[in-house]
N, CA, C and O atoms as CSV, one atom per row, in Angstrom:
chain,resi,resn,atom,element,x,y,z
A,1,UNK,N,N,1.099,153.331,38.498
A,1,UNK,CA,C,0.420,153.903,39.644
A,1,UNK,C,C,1.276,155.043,40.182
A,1,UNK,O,O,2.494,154.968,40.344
A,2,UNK,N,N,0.577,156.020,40.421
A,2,UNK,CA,C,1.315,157.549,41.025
A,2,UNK,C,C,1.398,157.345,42.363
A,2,UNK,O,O,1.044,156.322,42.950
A,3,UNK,N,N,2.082,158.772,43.061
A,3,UNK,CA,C,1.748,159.146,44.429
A,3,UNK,C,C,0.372,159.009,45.036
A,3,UNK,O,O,-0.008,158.429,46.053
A,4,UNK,N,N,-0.117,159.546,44.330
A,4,UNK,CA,C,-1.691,159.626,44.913
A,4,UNK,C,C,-2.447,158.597,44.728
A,4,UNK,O,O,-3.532,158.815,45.266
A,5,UNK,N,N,-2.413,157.604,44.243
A,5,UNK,CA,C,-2.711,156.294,44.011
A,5,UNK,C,C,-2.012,155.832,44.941
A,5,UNK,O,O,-2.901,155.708,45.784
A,6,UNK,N,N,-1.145,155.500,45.410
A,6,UNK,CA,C,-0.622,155.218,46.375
A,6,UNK,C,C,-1.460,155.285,48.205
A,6,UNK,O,O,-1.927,154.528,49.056
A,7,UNK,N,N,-1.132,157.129,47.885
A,7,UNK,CA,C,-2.049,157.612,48.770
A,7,UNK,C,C,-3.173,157.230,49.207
A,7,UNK,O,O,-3.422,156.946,50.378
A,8,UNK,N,N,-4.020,157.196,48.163
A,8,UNK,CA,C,-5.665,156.847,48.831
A,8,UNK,C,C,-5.425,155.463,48.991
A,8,UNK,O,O,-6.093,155.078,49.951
A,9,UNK,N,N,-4.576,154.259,48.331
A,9,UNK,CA,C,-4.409,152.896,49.053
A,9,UNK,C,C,-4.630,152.590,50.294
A,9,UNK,O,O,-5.477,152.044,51.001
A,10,UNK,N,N,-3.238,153.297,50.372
A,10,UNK,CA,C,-3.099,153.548,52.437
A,10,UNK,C,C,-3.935,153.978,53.424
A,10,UNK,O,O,-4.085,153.686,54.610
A,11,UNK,N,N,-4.676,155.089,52.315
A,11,UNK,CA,C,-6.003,155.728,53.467
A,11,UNK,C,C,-6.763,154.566,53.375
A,11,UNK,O,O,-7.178,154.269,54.495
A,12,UNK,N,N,-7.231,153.541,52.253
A,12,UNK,CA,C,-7.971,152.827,52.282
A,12,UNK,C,C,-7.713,151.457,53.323
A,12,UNK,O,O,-8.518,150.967,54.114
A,13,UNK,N,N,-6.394,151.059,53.046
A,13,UNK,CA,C,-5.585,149.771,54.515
A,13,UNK,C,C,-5.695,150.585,55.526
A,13,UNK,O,O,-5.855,149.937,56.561
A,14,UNK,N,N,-5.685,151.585,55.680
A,14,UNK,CA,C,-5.748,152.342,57.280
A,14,UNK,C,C,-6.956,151.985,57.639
A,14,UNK,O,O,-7.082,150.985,58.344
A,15,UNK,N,N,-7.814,152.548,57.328
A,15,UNK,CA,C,-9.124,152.555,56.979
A,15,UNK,C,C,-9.265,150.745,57.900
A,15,UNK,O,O,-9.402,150.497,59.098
A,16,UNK,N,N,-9.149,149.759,56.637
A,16,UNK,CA,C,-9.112,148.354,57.403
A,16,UNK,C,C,-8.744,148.060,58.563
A,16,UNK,O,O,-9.373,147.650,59.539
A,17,UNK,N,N,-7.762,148.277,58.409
A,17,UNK,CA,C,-7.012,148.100,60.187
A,17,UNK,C,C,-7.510,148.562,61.070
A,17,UNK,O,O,-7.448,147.906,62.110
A,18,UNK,N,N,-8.477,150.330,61.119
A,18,UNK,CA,C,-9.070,150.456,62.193
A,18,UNK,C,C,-9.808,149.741,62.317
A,18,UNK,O,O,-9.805,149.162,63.403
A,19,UNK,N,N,-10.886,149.351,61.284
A,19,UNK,CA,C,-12.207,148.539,61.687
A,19,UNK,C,C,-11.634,147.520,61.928
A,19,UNK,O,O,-12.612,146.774,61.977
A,20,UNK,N,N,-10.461,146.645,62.197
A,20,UNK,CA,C,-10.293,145.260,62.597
A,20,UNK,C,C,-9.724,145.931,63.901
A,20,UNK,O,O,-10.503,145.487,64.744
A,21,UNK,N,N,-8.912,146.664,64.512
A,21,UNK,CA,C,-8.536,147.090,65.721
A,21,UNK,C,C,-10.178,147.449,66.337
A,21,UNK,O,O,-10.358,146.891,67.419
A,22,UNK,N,N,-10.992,148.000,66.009
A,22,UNK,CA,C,-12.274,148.209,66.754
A,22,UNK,C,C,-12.977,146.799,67.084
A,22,UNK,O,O,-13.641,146.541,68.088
A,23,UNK,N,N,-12.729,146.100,66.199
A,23,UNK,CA,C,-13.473,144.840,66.548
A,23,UNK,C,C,-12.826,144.145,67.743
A,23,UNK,O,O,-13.440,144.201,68.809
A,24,UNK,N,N,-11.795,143.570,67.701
A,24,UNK,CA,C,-10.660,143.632,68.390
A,24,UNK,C,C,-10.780,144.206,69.965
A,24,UNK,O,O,-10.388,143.755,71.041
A,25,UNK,N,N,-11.348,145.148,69.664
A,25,UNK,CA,C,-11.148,146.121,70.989
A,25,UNK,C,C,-12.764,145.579,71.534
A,25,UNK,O,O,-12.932,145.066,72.640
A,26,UNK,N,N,-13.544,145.738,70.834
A,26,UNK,CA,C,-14.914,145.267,71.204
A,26,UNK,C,C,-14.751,143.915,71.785
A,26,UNK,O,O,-15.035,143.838,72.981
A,27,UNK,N,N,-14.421,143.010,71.295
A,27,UNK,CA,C,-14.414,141.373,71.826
A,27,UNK,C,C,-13.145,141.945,73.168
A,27,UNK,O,O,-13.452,141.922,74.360
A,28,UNK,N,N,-12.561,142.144,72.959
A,28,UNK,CA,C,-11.575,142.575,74.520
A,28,UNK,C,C,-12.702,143.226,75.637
A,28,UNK,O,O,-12.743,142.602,76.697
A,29,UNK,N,N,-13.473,144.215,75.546
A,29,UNK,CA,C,-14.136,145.004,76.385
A,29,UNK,C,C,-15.267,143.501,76.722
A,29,UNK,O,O,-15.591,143.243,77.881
A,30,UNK,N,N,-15.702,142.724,75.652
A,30,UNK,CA,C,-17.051,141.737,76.870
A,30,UNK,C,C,-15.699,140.684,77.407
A,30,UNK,O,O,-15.766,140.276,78.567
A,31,UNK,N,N,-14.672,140.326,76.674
A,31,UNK,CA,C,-14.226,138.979,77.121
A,31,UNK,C,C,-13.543,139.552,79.194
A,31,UNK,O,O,-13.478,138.792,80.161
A,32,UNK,N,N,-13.192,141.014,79.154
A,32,UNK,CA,C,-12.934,141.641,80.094
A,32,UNK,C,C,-14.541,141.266,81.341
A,32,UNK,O,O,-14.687,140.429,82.231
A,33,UNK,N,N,-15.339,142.210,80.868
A,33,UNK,CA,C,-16.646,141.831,81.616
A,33,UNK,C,C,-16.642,140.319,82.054
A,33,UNK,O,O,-16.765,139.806,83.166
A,34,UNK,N,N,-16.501,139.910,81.099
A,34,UNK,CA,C,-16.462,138.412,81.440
A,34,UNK,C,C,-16.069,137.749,82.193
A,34,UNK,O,O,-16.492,136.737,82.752
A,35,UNK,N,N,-15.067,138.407,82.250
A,35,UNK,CA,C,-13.838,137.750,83.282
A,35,UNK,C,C,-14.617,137.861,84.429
A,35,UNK,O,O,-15.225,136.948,84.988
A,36,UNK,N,N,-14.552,139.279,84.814
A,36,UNK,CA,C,-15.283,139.692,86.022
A,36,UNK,C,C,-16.556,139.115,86.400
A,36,UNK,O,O,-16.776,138.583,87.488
A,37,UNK,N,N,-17.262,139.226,85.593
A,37,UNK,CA,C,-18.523,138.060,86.004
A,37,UNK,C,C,-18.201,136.635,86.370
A,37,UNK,O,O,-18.918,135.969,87.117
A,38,UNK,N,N,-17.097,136.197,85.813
A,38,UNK,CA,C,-17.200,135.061,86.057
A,38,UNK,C,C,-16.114,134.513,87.694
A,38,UNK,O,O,-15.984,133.419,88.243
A,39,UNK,N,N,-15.450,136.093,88.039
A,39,UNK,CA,C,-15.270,136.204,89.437
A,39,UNK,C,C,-13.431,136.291,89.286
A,39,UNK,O,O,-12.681,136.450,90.250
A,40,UNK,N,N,-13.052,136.163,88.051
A,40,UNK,CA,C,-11.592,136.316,87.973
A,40,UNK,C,C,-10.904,137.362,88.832
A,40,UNK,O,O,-11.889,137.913,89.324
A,41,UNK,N,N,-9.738,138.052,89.377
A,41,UNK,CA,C,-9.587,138.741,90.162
A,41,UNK,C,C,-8.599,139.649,88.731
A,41,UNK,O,O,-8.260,139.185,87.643
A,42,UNK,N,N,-8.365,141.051,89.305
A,42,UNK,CA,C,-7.872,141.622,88.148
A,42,UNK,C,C,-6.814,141.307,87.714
A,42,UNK,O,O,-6.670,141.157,86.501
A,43,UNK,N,N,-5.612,141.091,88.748
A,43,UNK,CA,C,-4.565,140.636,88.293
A,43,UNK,C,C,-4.770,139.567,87.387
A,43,UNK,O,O,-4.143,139.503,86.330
A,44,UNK,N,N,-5.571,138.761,87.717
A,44,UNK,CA,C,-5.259,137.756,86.294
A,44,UNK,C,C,-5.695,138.304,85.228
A,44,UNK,O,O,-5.125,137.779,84.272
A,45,UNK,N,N,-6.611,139.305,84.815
A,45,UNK,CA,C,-6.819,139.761,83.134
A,45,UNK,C,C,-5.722,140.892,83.213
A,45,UNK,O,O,-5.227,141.123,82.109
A,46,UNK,N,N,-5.244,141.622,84.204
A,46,UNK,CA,C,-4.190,142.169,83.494
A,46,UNK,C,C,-3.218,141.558,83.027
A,46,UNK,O,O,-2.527,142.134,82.188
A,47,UNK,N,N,-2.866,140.094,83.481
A,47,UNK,CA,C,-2.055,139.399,82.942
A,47,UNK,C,C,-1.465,138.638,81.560
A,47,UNK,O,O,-0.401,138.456,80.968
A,48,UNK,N,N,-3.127,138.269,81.443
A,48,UNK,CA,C,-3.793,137.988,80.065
A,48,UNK,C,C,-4.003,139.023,79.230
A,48,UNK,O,O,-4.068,138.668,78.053
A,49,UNK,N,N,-4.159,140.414,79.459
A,49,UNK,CA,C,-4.208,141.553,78.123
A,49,UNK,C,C,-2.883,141.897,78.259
A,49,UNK,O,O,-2.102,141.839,77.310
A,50,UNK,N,N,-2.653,142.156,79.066
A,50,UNK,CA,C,-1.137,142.589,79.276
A,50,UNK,C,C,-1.376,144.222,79.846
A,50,UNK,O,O,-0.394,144.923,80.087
A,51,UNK,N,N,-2.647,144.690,80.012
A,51,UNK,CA,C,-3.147,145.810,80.687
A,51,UNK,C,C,-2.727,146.260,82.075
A,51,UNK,O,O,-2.439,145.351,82.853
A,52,UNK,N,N,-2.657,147.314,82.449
A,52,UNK,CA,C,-2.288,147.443,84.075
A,52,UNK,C,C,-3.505,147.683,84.539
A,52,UNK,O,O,-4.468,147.973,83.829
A,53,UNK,N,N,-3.518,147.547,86.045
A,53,UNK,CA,C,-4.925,147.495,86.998
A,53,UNK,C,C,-5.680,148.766,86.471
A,53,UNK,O,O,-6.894,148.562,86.510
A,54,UNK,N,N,-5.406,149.843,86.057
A,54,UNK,CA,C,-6.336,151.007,85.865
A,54,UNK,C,C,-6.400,150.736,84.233
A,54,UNK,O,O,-7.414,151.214,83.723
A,55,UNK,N,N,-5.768,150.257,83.588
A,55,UNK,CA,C,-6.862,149.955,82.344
A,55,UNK,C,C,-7.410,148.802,82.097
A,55,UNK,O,O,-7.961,148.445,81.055
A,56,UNK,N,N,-7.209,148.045,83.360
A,56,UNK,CA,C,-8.712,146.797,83.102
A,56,UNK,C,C,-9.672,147.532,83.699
A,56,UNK,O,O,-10.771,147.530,83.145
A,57,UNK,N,N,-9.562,148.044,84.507
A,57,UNK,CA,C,-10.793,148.970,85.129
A,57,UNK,C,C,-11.502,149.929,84.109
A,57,UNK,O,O,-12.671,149.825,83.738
A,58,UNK,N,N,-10.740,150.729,83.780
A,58,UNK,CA,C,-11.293,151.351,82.614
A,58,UNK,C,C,-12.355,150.321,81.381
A,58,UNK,O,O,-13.488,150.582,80.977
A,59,UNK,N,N,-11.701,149.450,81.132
A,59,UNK,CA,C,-12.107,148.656,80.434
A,59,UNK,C,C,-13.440,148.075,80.761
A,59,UNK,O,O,-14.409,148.004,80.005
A,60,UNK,N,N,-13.349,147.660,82.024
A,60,UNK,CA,C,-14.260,146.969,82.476
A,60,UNK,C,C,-15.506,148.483,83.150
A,60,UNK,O,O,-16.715,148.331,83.329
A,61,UNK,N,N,-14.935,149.444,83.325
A,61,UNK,CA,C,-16.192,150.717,82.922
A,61,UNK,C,C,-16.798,151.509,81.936
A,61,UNK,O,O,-17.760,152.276,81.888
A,62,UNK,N,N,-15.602,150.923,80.854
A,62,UNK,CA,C,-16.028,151.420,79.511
A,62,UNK,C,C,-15.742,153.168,79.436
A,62,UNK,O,O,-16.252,154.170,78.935
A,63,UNK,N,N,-14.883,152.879,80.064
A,63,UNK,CA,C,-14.702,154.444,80.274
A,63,UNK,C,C,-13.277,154.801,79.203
A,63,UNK,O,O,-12.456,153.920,79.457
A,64,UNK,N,N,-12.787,155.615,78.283
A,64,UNK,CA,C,-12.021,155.866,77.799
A,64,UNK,C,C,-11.431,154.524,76.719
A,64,UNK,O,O,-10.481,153.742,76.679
A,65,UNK,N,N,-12.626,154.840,75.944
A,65,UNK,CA,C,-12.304,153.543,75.232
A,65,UNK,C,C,-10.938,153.716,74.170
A,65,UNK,O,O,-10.541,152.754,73.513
């Protein structure tokens, strides 16, 4: 196997990893909603993502995904 065999590997595991980081990110954005619906206060999901107050917010507006 060459460089470039190599190459397109990696583009191809890259490739994977985003679509498992998107998924990932998707189940984070409802389990977030969730929270909130279910009346959690923010500090506790920033606690649990490990997020600060303006990106559970974000999160929870879907804003800057």
């Amino acid at each position: 196997m060459g460089t470039l065999d190599d190459l397109r590997n990696q583009r191809a595991e890259r490739a994977e990893f985003e679509a498992k980081i998107a998924e990932v990110d998707a189940r984070t954005r409802e389990s977030v909603a969730a929270a909130f619906d279910e009346g959690l206060h923010w500090e506790a999901i920033a606690e649990a993502t490990g997020f600060s107050k303006a990106r559970v917010y974000q999160v929870r507006k879907g804003t800057r995904q």
